[in-house]
PASEBA-1860 file (N, C-alpha, C; in nm, 3 decimals):
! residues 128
1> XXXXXXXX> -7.023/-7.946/6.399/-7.090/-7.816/6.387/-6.989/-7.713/6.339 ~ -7.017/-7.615/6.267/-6.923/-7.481/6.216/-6.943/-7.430/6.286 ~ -6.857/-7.296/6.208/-6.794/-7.193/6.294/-6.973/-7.117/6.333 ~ -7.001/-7.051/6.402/-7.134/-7.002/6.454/-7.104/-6.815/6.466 ~ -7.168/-6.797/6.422/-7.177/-6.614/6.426/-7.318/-6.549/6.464 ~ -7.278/-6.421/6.536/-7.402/-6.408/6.542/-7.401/-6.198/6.485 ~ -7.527/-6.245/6.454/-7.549/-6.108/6.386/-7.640/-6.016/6.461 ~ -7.634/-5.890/6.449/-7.703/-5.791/6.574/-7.824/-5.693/6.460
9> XXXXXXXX> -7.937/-5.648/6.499/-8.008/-5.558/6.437/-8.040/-5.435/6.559 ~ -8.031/-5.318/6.542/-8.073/-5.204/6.653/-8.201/-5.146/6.576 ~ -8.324/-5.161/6.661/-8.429/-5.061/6.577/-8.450/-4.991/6.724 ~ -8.566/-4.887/6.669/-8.629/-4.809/6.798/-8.725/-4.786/6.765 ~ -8.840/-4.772/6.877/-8.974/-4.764/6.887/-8.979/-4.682/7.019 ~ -9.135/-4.580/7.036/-9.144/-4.490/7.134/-9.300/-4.553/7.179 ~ -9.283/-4.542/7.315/-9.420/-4.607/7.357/-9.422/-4.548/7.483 ~ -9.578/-4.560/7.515/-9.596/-4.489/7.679/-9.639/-4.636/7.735
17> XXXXXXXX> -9.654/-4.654/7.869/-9.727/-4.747/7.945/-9.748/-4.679/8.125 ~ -9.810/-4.794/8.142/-9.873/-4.790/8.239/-9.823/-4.880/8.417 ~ -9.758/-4.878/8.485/-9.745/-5.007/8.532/-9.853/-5.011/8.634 ~ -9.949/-5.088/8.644/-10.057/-5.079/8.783/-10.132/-5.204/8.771 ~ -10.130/-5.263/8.890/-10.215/-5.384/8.899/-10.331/-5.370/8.955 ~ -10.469/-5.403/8.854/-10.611/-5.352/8.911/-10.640/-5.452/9.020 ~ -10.591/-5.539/9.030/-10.582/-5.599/9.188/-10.566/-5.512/9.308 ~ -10.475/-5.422/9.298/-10.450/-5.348/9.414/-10.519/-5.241/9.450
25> XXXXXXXX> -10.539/-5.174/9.564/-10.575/-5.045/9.546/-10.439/-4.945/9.510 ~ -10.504/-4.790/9.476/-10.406/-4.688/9.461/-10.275/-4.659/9.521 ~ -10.305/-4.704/9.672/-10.167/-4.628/9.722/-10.075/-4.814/9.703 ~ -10.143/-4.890/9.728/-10.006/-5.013/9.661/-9.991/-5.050/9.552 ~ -10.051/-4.939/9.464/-9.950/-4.979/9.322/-9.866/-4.805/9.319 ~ -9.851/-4.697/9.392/-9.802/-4.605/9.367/-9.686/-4.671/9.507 ~ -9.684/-4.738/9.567/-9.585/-4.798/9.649/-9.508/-4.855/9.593 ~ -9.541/-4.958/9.491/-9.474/-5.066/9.429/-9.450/-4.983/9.282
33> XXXXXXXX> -9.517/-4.924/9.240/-9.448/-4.891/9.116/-9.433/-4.704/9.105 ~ -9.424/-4.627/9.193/-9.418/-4.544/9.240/-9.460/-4.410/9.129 ~ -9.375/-4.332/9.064/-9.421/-4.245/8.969/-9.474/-4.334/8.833 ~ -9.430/-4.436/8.809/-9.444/-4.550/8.697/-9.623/-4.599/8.723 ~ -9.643/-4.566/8.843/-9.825/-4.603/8.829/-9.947/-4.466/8.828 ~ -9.851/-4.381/8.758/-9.935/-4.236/8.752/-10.041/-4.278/8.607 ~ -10.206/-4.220/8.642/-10.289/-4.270/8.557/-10.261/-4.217/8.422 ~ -10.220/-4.104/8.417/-10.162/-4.058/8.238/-10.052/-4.096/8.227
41> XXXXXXXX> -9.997/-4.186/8.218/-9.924/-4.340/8.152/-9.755/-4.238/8.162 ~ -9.654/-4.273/8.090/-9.547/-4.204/8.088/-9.454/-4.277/7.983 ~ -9.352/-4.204/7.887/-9.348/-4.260/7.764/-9.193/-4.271/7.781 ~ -9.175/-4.388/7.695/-9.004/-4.434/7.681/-8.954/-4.428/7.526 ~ -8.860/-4.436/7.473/-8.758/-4.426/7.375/-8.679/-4.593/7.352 ~ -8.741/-4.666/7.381/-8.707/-4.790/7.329/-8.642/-4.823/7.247 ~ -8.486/-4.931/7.280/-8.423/-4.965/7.162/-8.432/-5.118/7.177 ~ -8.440/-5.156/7.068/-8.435/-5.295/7.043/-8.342/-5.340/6.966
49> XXXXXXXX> -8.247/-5.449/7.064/-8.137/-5.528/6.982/-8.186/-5.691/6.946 ~ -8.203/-5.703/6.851/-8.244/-5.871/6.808/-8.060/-5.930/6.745 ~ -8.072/-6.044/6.806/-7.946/-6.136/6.798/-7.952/-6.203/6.749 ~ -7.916/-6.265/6.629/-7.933/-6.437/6.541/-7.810/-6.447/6.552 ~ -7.787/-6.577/6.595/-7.685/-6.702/6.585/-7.690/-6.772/6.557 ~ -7.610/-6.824/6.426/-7.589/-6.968/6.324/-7.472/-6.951/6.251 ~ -7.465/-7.060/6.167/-7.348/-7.080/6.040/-7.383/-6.962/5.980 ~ -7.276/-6.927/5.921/-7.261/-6.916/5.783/-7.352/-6.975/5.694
57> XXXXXXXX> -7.397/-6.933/5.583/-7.434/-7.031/5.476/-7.348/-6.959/5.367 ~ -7.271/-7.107/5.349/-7.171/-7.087/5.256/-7.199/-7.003/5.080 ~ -7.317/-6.993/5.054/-7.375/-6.938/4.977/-7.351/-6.778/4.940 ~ -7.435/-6.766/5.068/-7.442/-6.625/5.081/-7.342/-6.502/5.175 ~ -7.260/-6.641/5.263/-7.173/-6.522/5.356/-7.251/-6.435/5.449 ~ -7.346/-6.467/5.415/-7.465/-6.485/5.573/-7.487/-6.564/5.681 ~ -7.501/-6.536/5.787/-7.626/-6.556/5.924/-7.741/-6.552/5.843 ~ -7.805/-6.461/5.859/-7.944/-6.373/5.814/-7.887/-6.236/5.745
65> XXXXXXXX> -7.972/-6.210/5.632/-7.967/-6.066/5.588/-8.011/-5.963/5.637 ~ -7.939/-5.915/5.745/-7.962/-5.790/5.782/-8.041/-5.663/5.744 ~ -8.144/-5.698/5.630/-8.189/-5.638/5.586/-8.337/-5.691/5.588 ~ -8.368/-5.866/5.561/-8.441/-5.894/5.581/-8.502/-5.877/5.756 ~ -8.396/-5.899/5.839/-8.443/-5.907/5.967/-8.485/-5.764/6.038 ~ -8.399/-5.674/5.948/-8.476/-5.492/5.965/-8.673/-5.523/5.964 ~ -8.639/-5.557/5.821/-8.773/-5.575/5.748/-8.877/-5.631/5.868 ~ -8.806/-5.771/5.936/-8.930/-5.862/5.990/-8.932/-5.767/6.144
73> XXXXXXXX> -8.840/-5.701/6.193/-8.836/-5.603/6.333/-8.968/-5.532/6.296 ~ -8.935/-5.452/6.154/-9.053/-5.312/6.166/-9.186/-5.377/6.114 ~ -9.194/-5.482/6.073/-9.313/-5.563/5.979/-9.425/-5.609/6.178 ~ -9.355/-5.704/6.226/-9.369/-5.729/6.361/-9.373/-5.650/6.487 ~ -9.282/-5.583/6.502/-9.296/-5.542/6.610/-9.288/-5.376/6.617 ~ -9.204/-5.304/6.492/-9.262/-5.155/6.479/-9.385/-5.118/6.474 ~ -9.470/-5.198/6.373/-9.590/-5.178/6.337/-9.679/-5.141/6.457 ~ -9.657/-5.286/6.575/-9.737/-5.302/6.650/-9.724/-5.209/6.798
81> XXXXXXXX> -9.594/-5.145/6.855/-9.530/-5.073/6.990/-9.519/-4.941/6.918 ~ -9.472/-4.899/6.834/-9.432/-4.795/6.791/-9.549/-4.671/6.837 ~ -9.558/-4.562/6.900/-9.649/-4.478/6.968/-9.779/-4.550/6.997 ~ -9.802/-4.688/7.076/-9.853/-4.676/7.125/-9.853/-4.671/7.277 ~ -9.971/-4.751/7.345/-9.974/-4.751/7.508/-9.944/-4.906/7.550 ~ -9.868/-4.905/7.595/-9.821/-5.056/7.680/-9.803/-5.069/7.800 ~ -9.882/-5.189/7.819/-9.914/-5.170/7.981/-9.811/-5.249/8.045 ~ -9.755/-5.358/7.997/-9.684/-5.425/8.083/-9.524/-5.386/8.088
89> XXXXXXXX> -9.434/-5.436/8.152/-9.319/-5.413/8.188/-9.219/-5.453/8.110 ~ -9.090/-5.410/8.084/-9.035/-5.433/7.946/-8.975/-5.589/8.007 ~ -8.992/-5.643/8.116/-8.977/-5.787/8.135/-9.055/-5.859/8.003 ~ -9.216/-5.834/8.035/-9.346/-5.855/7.964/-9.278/-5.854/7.799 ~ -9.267/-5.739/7.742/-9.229/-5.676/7.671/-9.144/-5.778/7.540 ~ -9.001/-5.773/7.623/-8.935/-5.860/7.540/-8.978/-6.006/7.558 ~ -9.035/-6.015/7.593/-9.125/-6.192/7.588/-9.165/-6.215/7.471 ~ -9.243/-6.118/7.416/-9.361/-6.051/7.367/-9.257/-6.092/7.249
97> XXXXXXXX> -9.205/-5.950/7.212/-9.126/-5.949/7.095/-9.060/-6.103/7.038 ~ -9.023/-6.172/7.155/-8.923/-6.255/7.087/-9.029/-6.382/7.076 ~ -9.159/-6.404/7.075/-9.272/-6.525/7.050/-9.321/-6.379/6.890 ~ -9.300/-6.277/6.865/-9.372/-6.214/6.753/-9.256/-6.310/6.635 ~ -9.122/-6.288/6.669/-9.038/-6.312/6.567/-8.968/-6.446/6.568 ~ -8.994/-6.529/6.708/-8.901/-6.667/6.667/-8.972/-6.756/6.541 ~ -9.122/-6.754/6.458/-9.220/-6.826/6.393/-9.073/-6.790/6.252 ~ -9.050/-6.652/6.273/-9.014/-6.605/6.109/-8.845/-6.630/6.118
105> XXXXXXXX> -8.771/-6.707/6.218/-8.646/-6.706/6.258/-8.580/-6.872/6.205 ~ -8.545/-6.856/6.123/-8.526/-7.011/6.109/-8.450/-7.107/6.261 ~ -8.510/-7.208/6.297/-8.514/-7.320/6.434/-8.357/-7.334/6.447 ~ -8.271/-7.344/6.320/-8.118/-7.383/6.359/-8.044/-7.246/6.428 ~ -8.141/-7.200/6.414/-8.053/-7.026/6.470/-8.104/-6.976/6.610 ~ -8.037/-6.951/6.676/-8.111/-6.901/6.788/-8.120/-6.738/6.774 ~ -8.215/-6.733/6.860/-8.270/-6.544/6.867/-8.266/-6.543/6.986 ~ -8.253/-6.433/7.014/-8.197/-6.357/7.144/-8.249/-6.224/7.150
113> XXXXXXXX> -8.298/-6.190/7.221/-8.316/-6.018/7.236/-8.314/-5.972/7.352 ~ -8.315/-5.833/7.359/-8.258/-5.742/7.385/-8.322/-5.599/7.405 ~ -8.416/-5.545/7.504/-8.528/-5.472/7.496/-8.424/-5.358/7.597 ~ -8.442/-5.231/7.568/-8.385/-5.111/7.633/-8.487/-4.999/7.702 ~ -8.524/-4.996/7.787/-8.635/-4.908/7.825/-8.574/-4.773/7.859 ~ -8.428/-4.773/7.892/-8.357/-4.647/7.890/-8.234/-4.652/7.851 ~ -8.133/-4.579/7.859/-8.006/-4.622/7.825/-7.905/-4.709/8.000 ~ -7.996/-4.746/8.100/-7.947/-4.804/8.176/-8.016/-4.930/8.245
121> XXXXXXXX> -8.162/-4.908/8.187/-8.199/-5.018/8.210/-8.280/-5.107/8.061 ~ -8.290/-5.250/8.131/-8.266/-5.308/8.023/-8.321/-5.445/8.036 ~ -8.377/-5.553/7.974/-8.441/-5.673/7.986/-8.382/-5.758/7.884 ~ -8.365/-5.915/7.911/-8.311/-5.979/7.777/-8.413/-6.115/7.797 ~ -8.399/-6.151/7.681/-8.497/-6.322/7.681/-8.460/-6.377/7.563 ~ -8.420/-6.489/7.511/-8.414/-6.593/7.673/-8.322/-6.510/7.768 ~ -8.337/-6.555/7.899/-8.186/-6.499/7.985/-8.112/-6.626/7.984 ~ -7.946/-6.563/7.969/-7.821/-6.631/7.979/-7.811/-6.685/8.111
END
């Protein structure tokens, strides 16, 4: 196997959500998810880091083109989070993202991401 590199993309998207399980009543989802289960939703500043790791291709002096993988971020997943309402948890979230983009990721490379719901908290998938 070669040398292996991996290449980083940062986009951002703004979204509100919701966290509340209609299973529960009111006061145990304002228990469990406390100001985060208020009914007019509450909005985040989302950054997204996507990771490819592979060779080189001796060709091009590429991983992936950093330009294409801009492209497949805002094609996939800007289009679709970008001001809207999301209900689930940025656990949920980066799940999400990384089954939108592993189809368009070539199989010898791994993807990795990297979901930011603030600048201190933070979700990754797969986890290390």
């Amino acid at each position: 196997m070669g040398k292996r590199v991996s290449v980083f993309r940062r986009e951002h998207f703004n979204a509100a959500h919701r966290l509340y399980n209609p299973g529960w009543d009111d006061a145990t989802n304002e228990r469990v998810f406390d100001k985060c289960a208020l009914p007019n939703y509450h909005g985040h500043n989302y950054e997204l880091e996507v990771k490819v790791t592979g060779e080189v291709d001796e060709k091009t002096g590429y991983v992936m083109d950093t330009k294409a993988l801009s492209d497949l971020v805002r094609r996939e997943v800007h289009q679709r989070f970008d001001h809207k309402n999301l209900n689930p948890t940025t656990e949920n979230i980066v799940i999400v993202i990384y089954e939108l983009l592993r189809p368009f990721i070539d199989l010898k490379m791994d993807l990795h991401i990297r979901l930011y719901e603030t600048p201190r908290n933070y979700a990754e998938y797969p986890a290390n």
